[in-house]
N, C-alpha and C positions, 0 to 999 in steps of 0.2 A: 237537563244537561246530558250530552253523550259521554260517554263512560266505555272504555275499552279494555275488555278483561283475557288478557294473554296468557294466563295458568294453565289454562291445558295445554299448553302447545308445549313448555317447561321440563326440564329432566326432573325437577320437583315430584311432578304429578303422576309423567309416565314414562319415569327414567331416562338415561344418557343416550341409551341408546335411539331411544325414538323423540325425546325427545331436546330441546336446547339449553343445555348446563350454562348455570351463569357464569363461568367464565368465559363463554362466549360470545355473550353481553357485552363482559368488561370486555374482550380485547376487541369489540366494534366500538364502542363508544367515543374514544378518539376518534376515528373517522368519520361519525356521523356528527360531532360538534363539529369540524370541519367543513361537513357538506351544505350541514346550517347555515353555519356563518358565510360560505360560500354563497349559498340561495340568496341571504340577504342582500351580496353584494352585488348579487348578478340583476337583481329588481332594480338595485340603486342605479343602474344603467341600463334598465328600462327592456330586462329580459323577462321571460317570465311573463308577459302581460297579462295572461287571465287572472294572474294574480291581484294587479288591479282595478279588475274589472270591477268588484266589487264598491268601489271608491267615487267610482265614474256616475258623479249625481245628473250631469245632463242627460246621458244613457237611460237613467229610471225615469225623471221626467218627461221625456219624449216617448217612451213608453206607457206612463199614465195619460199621456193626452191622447195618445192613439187608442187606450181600452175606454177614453170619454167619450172617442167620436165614435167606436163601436156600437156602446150602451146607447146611443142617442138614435144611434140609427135602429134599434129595436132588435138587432142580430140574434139569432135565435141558434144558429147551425158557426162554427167555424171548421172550415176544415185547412189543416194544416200540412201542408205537404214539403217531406224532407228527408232526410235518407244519414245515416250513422248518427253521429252526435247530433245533427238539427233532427231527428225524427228522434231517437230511444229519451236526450232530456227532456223534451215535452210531454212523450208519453208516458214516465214518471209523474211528471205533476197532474197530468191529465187523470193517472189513474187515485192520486190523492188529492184533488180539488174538486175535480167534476161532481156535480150532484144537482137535486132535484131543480135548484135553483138559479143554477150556471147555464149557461147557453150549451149545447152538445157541441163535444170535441171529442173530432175525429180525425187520428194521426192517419195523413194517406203514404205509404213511404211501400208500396208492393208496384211492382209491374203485372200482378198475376189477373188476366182481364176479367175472369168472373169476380174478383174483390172488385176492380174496381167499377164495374156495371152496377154492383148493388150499392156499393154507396152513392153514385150517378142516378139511381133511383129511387134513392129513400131524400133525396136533398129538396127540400123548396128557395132555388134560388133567389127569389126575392128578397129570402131573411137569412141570407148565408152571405160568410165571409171567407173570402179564403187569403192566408198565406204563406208563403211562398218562401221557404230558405234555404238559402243552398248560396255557401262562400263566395263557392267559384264561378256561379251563374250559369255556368252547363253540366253540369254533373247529369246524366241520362234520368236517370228517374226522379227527383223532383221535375226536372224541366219539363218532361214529357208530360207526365202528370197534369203539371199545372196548364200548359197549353190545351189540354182535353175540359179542364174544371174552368179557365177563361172562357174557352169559346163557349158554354153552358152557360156561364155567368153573362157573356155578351148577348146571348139570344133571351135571358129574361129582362136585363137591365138596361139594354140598351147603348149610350154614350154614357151612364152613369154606375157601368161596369168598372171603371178603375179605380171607382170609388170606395167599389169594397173589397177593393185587394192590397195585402201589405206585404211590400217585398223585404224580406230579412238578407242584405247580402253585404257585398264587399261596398264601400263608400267611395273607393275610389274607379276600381275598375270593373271589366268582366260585360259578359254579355247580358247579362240578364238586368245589370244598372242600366245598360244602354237602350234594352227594352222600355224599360218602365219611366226611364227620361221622355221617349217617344209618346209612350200613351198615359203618360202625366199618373201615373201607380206611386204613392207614398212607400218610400222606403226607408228603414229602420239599420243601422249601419254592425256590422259585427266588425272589430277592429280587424285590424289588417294582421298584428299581431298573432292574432288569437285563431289558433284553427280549429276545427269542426267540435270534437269531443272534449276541447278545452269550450267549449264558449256559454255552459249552464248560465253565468252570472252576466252574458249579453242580453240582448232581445231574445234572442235564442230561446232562453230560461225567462229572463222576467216580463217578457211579452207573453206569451200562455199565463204564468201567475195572475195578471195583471187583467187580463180577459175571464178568466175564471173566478174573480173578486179575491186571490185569496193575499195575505199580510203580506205585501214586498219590502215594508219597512223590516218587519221580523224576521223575513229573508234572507237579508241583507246583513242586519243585525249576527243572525247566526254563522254567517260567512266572516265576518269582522272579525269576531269573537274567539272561532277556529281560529283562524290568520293568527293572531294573538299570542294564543296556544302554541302552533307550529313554530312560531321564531324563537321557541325554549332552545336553550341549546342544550340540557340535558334531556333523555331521552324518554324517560320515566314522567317526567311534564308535557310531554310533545306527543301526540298519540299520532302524528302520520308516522314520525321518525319512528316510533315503537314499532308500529304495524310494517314501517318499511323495511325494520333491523329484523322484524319474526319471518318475512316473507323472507325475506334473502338469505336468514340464517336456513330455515326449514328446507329452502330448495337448493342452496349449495353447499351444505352439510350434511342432510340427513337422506337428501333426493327424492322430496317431497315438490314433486316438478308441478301439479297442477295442483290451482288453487280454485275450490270450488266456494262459490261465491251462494249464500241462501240465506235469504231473507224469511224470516219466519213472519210475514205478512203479507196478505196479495194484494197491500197498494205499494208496495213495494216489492214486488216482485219485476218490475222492471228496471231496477236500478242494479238488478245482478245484471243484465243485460249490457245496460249502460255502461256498468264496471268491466266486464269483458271484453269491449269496445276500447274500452280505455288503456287497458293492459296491454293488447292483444296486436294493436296500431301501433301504441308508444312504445313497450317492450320485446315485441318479434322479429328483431333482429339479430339475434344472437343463433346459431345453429348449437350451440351447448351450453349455454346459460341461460335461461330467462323460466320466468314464471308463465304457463300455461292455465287462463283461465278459463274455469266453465259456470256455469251459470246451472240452480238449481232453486224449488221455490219448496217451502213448508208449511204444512205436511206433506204436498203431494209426493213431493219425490222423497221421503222416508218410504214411505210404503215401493217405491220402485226402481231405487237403490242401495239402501241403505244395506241390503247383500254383501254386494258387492263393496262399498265403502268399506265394512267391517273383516271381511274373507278374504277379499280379492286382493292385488297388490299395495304393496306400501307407496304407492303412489301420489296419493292426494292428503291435502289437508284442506280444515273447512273454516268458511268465515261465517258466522253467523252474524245476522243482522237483528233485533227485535226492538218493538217498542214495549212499553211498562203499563202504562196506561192504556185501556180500549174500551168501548163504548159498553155496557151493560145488559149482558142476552142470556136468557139462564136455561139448562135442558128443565123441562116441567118437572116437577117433583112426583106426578102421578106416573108413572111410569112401571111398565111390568117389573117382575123383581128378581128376574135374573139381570138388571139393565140397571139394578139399584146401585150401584158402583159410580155412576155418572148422575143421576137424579139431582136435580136442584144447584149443578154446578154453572157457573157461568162459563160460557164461551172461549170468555178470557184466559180463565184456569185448565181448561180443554185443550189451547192453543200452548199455553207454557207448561203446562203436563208432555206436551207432544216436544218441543223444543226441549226441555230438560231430558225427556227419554234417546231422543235422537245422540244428544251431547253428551250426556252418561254414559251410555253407548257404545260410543266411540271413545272414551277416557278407558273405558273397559277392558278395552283391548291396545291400550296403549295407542290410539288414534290422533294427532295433532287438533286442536281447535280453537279457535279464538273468537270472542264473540265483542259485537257494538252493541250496545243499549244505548235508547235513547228512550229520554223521558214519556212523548208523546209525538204522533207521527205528526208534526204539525211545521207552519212554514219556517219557524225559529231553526228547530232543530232537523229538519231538512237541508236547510243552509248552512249548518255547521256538517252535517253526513258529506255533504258534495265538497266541500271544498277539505276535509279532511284524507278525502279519496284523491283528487288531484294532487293534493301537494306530498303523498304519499309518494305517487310514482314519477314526480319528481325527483325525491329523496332514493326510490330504486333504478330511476337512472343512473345517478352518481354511483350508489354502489355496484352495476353489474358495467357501468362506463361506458352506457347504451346512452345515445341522444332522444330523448323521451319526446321528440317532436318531427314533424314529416311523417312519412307511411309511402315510401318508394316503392315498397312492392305491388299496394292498392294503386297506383298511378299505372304499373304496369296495363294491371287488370284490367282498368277504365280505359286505355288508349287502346289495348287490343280489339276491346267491345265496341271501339268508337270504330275502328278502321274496318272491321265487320259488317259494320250498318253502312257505312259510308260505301264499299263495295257491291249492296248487296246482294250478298250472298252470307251465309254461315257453314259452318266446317261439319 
């Protein structure tokens, strides 16, 4: 089960000053039973859709028939091309599914032409699949992309190129439906509701699980299950509303403005990315309020920050992420014996020796931090990690009174870039 432990972050642990006195708990609590009961009612009228995404059994259906016609086809290579939320959620599960036994997935989501030449050259298209997601069906970099890994795919396979491409996009419109109408390309639909870095519990998310073999039932399940949780209306039962009432208090109380996001795992070291994304789109509109995320992985960046974290401004506070259980690897026991400190420990104990030091640490110095446990990094409790994150920043739209949906200013970005190429010329 996940488990989210808020004590360091507490005037408790590292006083008033750094950190949040419970009566500042109590006097958010009324508003965040509000914001609750609020969410619930906004669903009842059909806002909020990713929220039921998770519900949508023809959606997982049609995605298990699509990873039967894959297996059948003998698919050896997928390569998956996509860009924000359709690129960083698959490359989460890609970095926790994939193994000896799974077909190779490879997230394409770079314009940079040496990446993409070499993966152009390591691929045998015969036994490659590729697809293809992107909402709005021209977004610049999936599209491009995929026109380069088509045309490749057309010069091994022939007319029976469209056979093995699977388009993730809008169901109703856009250019890239209109494509794949043309040259008879199966596509897989993301609600129309549901925008990019909302859409994990679409094809988005359970197409890649689904190709990879791993549990969509327990997926699902863990997403449910979350859900469940978060319609608590007290706050202490609710772990997004927790985690939404610590972010909000930390950075508009204490001005604790960025929230550094680390997972003490590196198959999960994409989902600080994904979370950054997440944040960063939904909540970046505020020029004096909002939470500023970054994205950081454990151990590597202790040893290459943690300086600074500890000395340098009171700026940040940290999420940690970890699992509890990990597979069994031990340093050998013969070992020199100045080195005997470590001899015969597992891995695992290595890993949470390093996470306990990191977070000590920083309690030490009266540092903010909050940490997820989860049982086992596996597809149960990945589905409750994802959907605990989303309805998080749900719950810290209502409190900074930010619309946690759109990204105007990324529209800007993309129409300049479009009018650039269209010109051509660049500045």
């Amino acid at each position: 089960m996940l488990h989210l432990d808020i004590s360091a972050a507490t005037a408790k642990l590292i006083t008033s000053t750094a950190g949040i006195p419970e009566q500042e708990f109590t006097l958010l609590r009324t508003n965040m039973r509000r914001y609750i009961e609020d969410w619930l009612k906004e669903r009842s009228r059909g806002q909020h859709a990713w929220s039921m995404d998770p519900y949508d059994r023809k959606a997982i259906e049609r995605v298990r028939e699509a990873a039967v016609r894959a297996r059948g086809e003998g698919i050896q290579t997928i390569l998956w091309i996509g860009i924000g939320g359709s690129g960083l959620g698959p490359t989460v599960l890609q970095e926790v599914f994939e193994g000896p036994e799974t077909p190779a997935f490879i997230v394409m989501d770079s314009l940079d032409p040496a990446v993409l030449a070499s993966y152009l050259a390591m691929v045998n298209w015969k036994t490659t699949m590729v697809v293809v997601a992107s909402k709005s069906g021209d977004t610049l970099e999936p599209m491009s992309i995929f026109f380069l890994c088509y045309r490749r795919l057309k010069e091994a396979m022939g007319r029976k190129a469209a056979e093995r491409v699977i388009a993730v996009t809008d169901p109703e419109k856009g250019h890239l439906r209109a494509f794949c109408l043309q040259e008879g390309i199966p596509m897989l639909p993301i609600p129309p509701g549901v925008g990019g870095r909302y859409s994990i519990f679409t094809p988005i998310g359970l197409l890649p699980m689904a190709l990879l073999n791993a549990d969509l039932d327990r997926f699902i399940r863990g997403a449910k299950e979350m859900d469940t949780l978060c319609q608590k209306t007290n706050i202490e039962n609710n772990p997004a509303a927790l985690l939404a009432a610590t972010q909000f208090l930390l950075e508009s109380k204490r001005g604790y403005r960025i929230r550094v996001i680390m997972p003490y795992s590196e198959r999960l070291r994409s989902i600080a990315r994904w979370n950054q994304q997440l944040i960063a789109e939904s909540l970046g509109k505020n020029e004096t309020h909002n939470p500023i995320p970054s994205a950081a992985i454990g151990t590597q960046d202790q040893h290459s920050l943690l300086q600074q974290w500890m000395a340098g401004p009171r700026a940040q506070w940290h999420l940690f992420i970890r699992d509890i259980e990990k597979p069994h690897l031990a340093v050998p026991r013969d070992i020199p014996e100045p080195f005997g400190w470590m001899a015969g420990k597992s891995f695992g104990e290595l890993f949470d020796a390093c996470y306990e030091g990191t977070s000590r640490a920083l309690l030490s110095v009266k540092r903010p931090s909050a940490t997820i446990s989860i049982t086992r990094l596996d597809a149960y409790h990945l589905g409750q990690l994802f959907f605990l994150l989303l309805a998080e920043v749900v719950f810290l739209g209502k409190l900074y009174r930010i619309d946690p949906y759109g990204q105007p200013a990324v529209e800007t970005g993309k129409n300049i870039t479009k009018e650039l190429l269209m010109k051509g010329k660049m500045m």
